[in-house]
C-alpha positions in Angstrom: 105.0 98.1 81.3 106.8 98.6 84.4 109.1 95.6 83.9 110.3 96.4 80.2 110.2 94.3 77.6 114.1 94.5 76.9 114.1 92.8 80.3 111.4 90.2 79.5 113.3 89.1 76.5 116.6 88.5 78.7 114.9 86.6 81.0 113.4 84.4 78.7 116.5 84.2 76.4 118.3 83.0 80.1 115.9 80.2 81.0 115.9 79.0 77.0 120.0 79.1 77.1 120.1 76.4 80.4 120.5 73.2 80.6 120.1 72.9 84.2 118.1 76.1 86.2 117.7 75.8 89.5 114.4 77.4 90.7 113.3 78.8 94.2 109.7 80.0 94.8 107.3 81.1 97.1 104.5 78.6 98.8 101.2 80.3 97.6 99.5 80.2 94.2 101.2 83.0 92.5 104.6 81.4 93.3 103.8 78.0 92.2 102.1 79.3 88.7 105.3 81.0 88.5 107.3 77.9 88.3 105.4 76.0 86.5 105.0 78.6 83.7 108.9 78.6 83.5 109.8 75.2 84.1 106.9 73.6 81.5 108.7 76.3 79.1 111.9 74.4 79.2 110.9 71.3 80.7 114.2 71.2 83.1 115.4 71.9 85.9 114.4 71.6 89.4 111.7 73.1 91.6 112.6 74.9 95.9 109.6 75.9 97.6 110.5 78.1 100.3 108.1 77.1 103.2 106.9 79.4 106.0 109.5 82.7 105.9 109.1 85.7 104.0 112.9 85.7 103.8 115.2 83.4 101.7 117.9 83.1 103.7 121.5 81.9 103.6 119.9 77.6 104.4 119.4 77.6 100.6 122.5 76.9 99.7 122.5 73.6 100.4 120.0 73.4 97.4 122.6 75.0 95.1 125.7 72.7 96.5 123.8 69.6 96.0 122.1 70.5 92.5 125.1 72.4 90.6 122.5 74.7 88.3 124.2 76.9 85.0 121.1 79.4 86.1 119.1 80.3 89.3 115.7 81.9 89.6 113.8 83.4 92.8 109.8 84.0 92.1 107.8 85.8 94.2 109.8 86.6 97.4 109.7 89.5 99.5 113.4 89.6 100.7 116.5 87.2 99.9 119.7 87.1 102.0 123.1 88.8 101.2 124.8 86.3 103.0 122.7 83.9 100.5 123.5 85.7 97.6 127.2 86.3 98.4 128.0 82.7 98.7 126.5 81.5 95.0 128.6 82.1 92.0 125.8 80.8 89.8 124.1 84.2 88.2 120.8 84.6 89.5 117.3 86.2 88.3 114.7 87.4 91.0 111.9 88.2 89.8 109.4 89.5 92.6 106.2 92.5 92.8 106.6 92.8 96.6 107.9 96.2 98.0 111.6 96.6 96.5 115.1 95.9 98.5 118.6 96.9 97.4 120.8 93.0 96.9 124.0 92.7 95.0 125.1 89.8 92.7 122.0 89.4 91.7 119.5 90.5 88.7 116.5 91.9 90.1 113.1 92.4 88.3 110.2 94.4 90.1 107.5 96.5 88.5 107.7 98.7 91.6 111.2 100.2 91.1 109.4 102.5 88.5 105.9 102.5 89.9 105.5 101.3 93.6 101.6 101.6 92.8 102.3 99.1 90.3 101.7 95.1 92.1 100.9 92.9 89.6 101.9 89.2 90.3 105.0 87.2 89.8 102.6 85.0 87.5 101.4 88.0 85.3 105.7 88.7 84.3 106.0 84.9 84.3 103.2 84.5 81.9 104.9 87.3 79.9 107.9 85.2 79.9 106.7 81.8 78.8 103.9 82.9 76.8 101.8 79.9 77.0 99.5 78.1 79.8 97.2 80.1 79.9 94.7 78.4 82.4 98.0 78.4 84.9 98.4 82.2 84.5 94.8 83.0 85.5 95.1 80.6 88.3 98.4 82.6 89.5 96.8 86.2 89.2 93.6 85.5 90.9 95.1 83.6 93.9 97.6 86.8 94.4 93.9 88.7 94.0 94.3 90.0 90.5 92.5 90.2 87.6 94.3 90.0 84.7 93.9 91.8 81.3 93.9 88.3 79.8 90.9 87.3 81.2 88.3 87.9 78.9 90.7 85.4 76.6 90.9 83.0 79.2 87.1 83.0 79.5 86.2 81.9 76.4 88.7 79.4 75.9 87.5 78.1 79.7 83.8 79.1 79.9 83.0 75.7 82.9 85.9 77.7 84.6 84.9 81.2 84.3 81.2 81.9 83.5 80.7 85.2 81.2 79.1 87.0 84.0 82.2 86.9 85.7 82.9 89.8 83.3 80.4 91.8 84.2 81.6 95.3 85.9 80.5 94.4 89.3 81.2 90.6 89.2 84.8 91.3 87.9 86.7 91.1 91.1 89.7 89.0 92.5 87.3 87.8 95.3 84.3 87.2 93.5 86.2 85.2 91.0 88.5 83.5 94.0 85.4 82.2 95.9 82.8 81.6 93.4 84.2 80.1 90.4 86.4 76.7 89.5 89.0 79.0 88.5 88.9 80.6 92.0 88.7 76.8 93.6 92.2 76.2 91.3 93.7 79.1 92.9 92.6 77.5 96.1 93.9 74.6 95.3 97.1 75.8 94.3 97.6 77.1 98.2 96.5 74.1 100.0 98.2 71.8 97.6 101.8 73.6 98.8 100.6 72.8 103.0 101.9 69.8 104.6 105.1 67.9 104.6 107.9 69.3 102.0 107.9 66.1 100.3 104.3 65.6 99.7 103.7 69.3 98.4 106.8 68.3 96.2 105.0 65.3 94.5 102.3 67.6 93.9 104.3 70.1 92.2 105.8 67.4 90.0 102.6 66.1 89.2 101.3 69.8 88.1 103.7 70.0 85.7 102.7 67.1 83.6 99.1 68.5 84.0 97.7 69.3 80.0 94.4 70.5 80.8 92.7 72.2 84.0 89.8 69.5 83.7 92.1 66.5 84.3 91.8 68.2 87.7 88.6 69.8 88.4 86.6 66.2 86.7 89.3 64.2 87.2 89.9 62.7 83.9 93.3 61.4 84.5 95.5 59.6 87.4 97.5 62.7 88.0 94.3 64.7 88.4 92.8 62.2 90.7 95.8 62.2 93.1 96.0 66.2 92.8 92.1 66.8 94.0 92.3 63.8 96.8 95.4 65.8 98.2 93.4 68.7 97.9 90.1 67.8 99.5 92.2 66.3 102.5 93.6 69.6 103.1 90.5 71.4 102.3 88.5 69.6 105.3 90.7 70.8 107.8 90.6 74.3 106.3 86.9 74.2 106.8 86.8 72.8 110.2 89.1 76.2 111.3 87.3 78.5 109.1 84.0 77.4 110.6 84.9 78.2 114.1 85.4 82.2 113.5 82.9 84.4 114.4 82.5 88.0 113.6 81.6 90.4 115.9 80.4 94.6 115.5 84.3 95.3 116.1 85.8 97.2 113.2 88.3 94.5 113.6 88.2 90.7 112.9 91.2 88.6 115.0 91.1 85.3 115.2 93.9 83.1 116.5 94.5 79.2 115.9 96.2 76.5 117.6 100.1 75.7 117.0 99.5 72.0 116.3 97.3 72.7 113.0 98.3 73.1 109.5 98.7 76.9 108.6 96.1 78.3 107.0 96.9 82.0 108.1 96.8 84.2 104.5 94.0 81.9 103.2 91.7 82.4 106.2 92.2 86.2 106.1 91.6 86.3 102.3 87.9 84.3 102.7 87.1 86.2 105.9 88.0 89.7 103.7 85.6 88.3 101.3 83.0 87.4 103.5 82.9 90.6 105.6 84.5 93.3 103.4 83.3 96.4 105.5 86.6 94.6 108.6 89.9 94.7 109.2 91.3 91.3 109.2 94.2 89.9 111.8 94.6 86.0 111.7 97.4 84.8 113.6 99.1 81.7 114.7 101.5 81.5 117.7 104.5 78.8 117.0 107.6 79.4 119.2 107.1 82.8 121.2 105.6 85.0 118.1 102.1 85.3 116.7 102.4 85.0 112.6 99.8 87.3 111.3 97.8 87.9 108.2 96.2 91.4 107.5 93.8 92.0 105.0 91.2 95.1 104.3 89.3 96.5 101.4 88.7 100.1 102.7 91.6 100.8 104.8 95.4 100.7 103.9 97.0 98.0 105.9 100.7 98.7 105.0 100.3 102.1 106.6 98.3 101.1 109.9 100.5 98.3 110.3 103.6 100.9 110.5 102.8 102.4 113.0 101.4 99.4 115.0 104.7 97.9 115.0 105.9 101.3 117.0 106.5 100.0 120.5 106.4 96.6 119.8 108.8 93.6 119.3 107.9 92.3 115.9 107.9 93.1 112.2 106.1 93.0 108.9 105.1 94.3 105.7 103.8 93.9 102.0 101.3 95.2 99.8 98.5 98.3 100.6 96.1 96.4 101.5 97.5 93.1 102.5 100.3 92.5 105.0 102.1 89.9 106.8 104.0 90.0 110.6 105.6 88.6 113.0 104.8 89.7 117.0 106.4 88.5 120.3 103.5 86.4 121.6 104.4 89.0 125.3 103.3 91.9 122.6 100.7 90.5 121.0 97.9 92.0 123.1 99.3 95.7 122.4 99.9 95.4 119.0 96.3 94.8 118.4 95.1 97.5 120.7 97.3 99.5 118.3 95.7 99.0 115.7 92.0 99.2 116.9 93.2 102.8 118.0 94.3 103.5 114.7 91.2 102.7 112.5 
């Protein structure tokens, strides 16, 4: 285990020793299913979702000025501030799996320190953390596009959620599972549920952690599950009125740009395009202000590399896993950086 266990004990003896944590995550699946499996551990505390940057910068402190926490915890981002970290005298835990930074005054878990090979989720070390909810560690792990060695168990506890064929060799696959199952739609969920105005992705997040059962969702069995798949399906028909304007073409590569005045959809629409045509190299980008916000995704061809050296020569930067980036380009350098890459693959 690349994050040992000695280190998974002192995390979880640290959240069980608060009284009032403080916790900051990421707005995608594997962040929320990160907080919840720590904060329905301990049942206090309160919940940051860190909205539209990569980096968790020194704005934050507010949060901790206002909220006075014994204990801080940062799931599932890329980069956090110095200047953040230098003006907080609370300790705090970051726990993360993207590529690793050097911070001080801060304890940092990241299975790629010893093995840069080795991604797995935020939600996979948070599940090994809490120990318990299950159903929200799948949904975590297979919205981050993993497939987690508990599956199998979470299969047969879950069958409407995950048929057995699911665990068949060639059906076994982050995307497969993503787009074809309700645990997939959860995962989905999870995302969209995050989009919108701060406050009303808040509610939602307050309302998942009362959540007992995945069903009080999916068939709606309860209030809370009623108001969480209403939000969702309003979100969800604007996805699908984007998504259903892109249109592939015999290019190696798939771009596809949206307007500024829509919801952003950006890592979601390059997930279900990757899915959909697997053989591409996928660019969705959004232009807000003067740069283009883009998603890169590919099955066959390593992202993180091409992506490297498509930023030479331009204004803009980026990064992230292999085979799944994110960047930001001048909108003036847009243009170029694509031609990059289409020179490069």
């Amino acid at each position: 285990m690349a994050i040992l266990q000695k280190d998974i004990d002192y995390m979880r003896e640290q959240l069980e020793s608060a009284v009032r944590p403080l916790f900051f995550f990421d707005d995608d699946a594997d962040g929320l299913s990160s907080f919840l499996l720590l904060y329905r551990l301990l049942k206090e505390g309160k919940g940051v979702i860190i909205k539209t940057a990569p980096e968790m910068t020194d704005a934050y402190v507010k949060h901790v000025k206002s909220y006075s926490p014994d204990i801080i915890f940062i799931l599932d981002k890329p980069m956090v501030s110095q200047d953040f970290l230098n003006q907080i005298n609370t300790p705090v835990i970051w726990l993360d799996h993207h590529e690793p930074i050097k911070r001080y005054k801060v304890k940092y878990f990241n299975p790629r320190i010893k093995n840069d090979q080795d991604s797995r989720p935020t939600t996979f070390w948070a599940y090994q953390i809490a120990d318990q909810d299950l159903w929200l560690a799948t949904v975590g792990c297979i919205g981050d596009w993993f497939v987690p060695p508990h599956i199998n168990k979470f299969a047969k506890k879950y069958p409407k959620l995950l048929p057995k064929k699911y665990l068949e060799k060639n059906n076994k696959t982050p995307e497969k599972i993503l787009f074809e199952t309700k645990v997939g739609e959860l995962a989905r969920m999870f995302n969209f549920l995050l989009k919108g105005k701060t406050s009303d992705a808040l509610t939602s997040v307050k309302i998942l952690t009362r959540i007992k059962h995945p069903e009080e969702i999916l068939e709606q069995t309860t209030s809370q599950g009623k108001y969480i798949y209403k939000r969702y399906q309003k979100i969800n028909k604007e996805y699908q009125e984007i998504i259903s304007g892109v249109k592939a073409t015999k290019s190696k590569v798939l771009l596809y740009t949206y307007d500024t005045d829509k919801t952003s959809f950006t890592s979601e629409l390059s997930n279900e395009l990757l899915y959909k045509y697997p053989d591409k190299l996928i660019i969705i980008a959004r232009e807000r202000f003067d740069e283009m916000k883009c998603s890169l995704r590919a099955s066959n061809i390593k992202v993180a590399q091409i992506l490297k050296k498509a930023l030479e020569g331009v204004e803009g930067y980026g990064g992230g896993h292999e085979y799944a980036c994110g960047a930001c380009i001048k909108t003036k350098d847009f243009k170029k950086f694509v031609n990059n890459i289409k020179e490069l693959i």
